[in-house]
C-alpha positions, 0 to 999 in steps of 0.5 A: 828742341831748338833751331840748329845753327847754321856752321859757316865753313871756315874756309870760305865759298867753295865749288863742287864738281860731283863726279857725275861731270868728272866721269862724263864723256863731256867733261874728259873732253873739255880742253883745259881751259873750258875746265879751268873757265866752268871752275871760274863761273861755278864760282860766280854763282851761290846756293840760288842764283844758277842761271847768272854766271857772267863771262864778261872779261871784267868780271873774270879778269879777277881770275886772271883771264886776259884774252876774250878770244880764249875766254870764247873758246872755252864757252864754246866748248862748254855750250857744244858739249851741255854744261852750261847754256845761256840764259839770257842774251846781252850785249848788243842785242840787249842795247849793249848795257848787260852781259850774256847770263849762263846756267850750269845744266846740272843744277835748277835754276829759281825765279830771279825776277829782278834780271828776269830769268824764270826757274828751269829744272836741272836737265844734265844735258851733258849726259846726251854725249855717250861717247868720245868719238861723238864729243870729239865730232861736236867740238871738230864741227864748232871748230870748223863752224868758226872758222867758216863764220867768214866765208871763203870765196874762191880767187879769181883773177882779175884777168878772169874778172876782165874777161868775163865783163868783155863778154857780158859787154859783147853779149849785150851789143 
């Protein structure tokens, strides 16, 4: 009996999305630009590289993204809710020369030596997130974790300020 031969799809690569991730309470939660940038890196990967997905404006300026601000967001949102995870920290931590690498949670992840990425079973860590409410809370803490990243102090006045150093100066004579 011989070998069959391998039919390649007339149309070309194409991405799945199993309805175990449509039907996830993460999934429904994503705003529409989370969706369309999982979308947009499924289509980076193949049948055996997960774990080398790319959200460098560069490489995903092919799909008409324009604004890395949004392209964030959307990353985000899909590390928060369990899609994705990093699987190798570039930019400036890594002398600025590679890009950060992500895999998606639904799928193993091999051995790729050459970008020194070791394998990892698929762990589906969307599934954690049993209901809306929750993944709603996730995504409102990113949100405000965000916006706290810079912190805001309280004003003073610089009457206040004034004040304040004419009595340490009182105190100290």
């Amino acid at each position: 009996m011989s070998k069959q031969k391998f039919i390649k799809d007339p149309l070309g690569q194409h991405i799945r999305l199993y309805a175990v991730i449509y039907n996830s309470v993460a999934w429904r939660c994503l705003s529409p630009s989370a969706k369309a940038l999982w979308c947009d890196l499924r289509v980076q990967i193949g049948s055996s590289n997960n774990g080398t997905a790319s959200t460098a404006l560069g490489i995903l300026a092919h799909y008409n993204w324009s604004s890395r601000h949004t392209v964030m967001r959307a990353r985000d949102e899909l590390i928060a809710l369990g899609l994705i995870e990093l699987t190798r920290q570039g930019g400036i931590c890594s002398g600025g020369k590679s890009p950060n690498l992500y895999r998606f949670t639904d799928l193993e992840m091999y051995d790729i030596p050459k970008k020194g990425l070791i394998a990892k079973k698929a762990d589906h860590l969307y599934k954690k997130i049993q209901t809306h409410t929750e993944a709603k809370k996730i995504l409102e803490d990113l949100r405000t974790e965000k916006k706290s990243k810079v912190k805001s102090l309280p004003l003073v006045s610089a009457v206040t300020i004034l004040r304040d150093q004419k009595l340490s100066e009182l105190s100290v004579h």
